[in-house]
C-alpha positions in Angstrom: 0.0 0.0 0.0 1.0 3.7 -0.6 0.2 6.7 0.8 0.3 10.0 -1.6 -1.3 12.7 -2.4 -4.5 12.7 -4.1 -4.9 13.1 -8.1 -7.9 13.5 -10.9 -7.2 10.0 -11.4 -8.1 9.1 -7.9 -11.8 10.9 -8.0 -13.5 7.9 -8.9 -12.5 6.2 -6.2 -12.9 8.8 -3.7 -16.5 9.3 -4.8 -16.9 5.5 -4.5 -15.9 5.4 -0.8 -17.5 8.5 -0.4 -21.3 7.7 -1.5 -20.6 4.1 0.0 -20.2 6.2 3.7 -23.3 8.2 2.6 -25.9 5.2 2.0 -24.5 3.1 4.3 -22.7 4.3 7.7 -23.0 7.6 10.1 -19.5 8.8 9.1 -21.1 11.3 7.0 -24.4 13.0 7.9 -25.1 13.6 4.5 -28.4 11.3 2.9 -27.8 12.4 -0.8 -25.1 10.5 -2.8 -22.6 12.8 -4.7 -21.2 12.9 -8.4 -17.5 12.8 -9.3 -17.9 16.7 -10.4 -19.0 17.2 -6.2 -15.8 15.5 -5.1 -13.7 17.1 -8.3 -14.8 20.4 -7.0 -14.1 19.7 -3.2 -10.4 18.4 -4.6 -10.1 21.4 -6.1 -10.9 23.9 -3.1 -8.8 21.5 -0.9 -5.8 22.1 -3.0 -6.1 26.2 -3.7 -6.5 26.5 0.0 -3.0 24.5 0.3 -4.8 21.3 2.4 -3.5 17.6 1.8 -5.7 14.9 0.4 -4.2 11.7 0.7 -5.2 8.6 -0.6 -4.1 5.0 0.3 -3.7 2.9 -2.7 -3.2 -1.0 -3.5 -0.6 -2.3 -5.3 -3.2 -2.5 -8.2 -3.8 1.0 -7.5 -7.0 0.8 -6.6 -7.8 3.5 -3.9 -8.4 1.8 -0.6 -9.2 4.8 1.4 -8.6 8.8 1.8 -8.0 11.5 4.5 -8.2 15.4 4.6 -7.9 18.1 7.1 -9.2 21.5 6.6 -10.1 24.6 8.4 -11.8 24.2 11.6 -13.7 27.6 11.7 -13.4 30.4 9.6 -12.7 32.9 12.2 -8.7 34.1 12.3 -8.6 33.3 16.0 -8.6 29.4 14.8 -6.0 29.6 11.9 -3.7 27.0 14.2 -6.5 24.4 14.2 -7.7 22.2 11.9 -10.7 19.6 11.7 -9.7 16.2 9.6 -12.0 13.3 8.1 -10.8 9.8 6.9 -12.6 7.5 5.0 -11.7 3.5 4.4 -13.4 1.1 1.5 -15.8 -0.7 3.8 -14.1 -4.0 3.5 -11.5 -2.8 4.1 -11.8 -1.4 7.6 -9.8 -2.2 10.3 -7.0 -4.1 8.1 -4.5 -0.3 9.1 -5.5 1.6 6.1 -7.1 4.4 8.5 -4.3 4.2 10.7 -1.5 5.0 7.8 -3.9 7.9 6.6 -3.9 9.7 10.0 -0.2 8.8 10.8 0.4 11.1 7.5 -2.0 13.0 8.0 -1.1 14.4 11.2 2.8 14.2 9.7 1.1 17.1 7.5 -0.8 18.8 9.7 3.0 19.5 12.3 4.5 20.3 8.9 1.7 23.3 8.0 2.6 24.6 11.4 -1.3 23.6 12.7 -1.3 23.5 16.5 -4.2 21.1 17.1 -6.6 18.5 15.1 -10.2 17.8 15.6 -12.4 14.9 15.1 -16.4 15.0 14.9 -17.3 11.3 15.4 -20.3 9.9 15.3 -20.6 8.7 18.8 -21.8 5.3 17.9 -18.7 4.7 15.6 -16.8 3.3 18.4 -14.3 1.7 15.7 -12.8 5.6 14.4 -12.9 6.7 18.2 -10.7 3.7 19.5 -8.6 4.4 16.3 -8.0 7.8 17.0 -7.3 7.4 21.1 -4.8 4.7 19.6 -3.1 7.8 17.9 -3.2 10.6 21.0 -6.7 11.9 20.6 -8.3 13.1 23.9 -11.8 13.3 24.4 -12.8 16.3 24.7 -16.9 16.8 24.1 -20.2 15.4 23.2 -22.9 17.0 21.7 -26.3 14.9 22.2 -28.9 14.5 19.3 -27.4 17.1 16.9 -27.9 15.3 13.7 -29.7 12.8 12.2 -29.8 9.7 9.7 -31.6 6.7 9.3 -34.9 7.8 11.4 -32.7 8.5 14.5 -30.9 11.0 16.4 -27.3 11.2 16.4 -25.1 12.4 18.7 -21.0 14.0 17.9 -18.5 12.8 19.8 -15.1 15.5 19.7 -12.0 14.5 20.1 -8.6 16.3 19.9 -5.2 16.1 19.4 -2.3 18.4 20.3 0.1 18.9 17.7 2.6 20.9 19.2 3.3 22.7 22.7 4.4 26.1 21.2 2.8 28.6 22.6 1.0 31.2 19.9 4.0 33.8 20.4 6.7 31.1 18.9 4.2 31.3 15.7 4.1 33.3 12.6 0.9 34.9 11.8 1.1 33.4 8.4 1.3 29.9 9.9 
């Protein structure tokens, strides 16, 4: 397995993975499967704002999951923090894919200078929690019954991981 960065040529399985999440898990709380323009244009906007998406890929190169972080909130005040997502082929879960996404994801996120990284899980998806405590994450909220899918309420578990112990005086605004 590899771990790059994401290309055109990856979009179809991206969109794959993605619309598989949609109709089938919690991950996303989204009901309404997406074309490969939807996930060309998210690439897109991912990239001109100067945020990784990786993609895990099989020796066949088929793409066996992918990972992103991006802006937490749009305020200034957060600039340091950013919130992530990873996504992994459904049979493939649980065989390390997610693992090597977030291991190089968070790789990127110290490189970019981002102080901490955020996780909205859906509280149920006790799987991606364990996986991210495994890698540092603290928990660090719940939010009851703020979405919903499949005819019931859904609650958002956060969790958090310090990237760095610099304080925001040993950063440059830019960063």
């Amino acid at each position: 397995m590899q771990i790059r960065d994401a290309e055109d040529r990856d979009l179809e399985g991206i969109t794959a993975i993605y619309n598989d999440a949609v109709a089938h898990t919690t991950a996303i709380w989204n009901e309404t499967t997406v074309g490969i323009d939807n996930r060309r244009a998210w690439l897109a906007d991912r990239q001109a704002a100067g945020y990784p998406v990786l993609v895990a890929i099989s020796a066949q190169g088929e793409v066996l999951g992918y990972a992103s972080f991006g802006d937490w909130r749009a305020w200034e005040g957060y600039r340091h923090t950013v919130e992530h997502s990873v996504y992994v082929q459904g049979d493939q879960r649980g065989a390390g894919i997610g693992k090597a996404l977030m291991t190089a994801l968070i790789d990127r996120a110290r490189a970019a200078g981002k102080h901490v990284m955020v996780a909205g899980i859906e509280a149920g998806n006790i799987g991606s929690i364990r996986l991210h405590e495994r890698l540092g994450f603290e928990q660090a909220g719940l939010l009851r019954h703020v979405g919903t899918k499949f005819g019931r309420w859904l609650d958002l578990a956060f969790l958090q991981l310090t990237l760095d112990e610099r304080s925001p005086a040993d950063r440059s605004t830019g960063a």
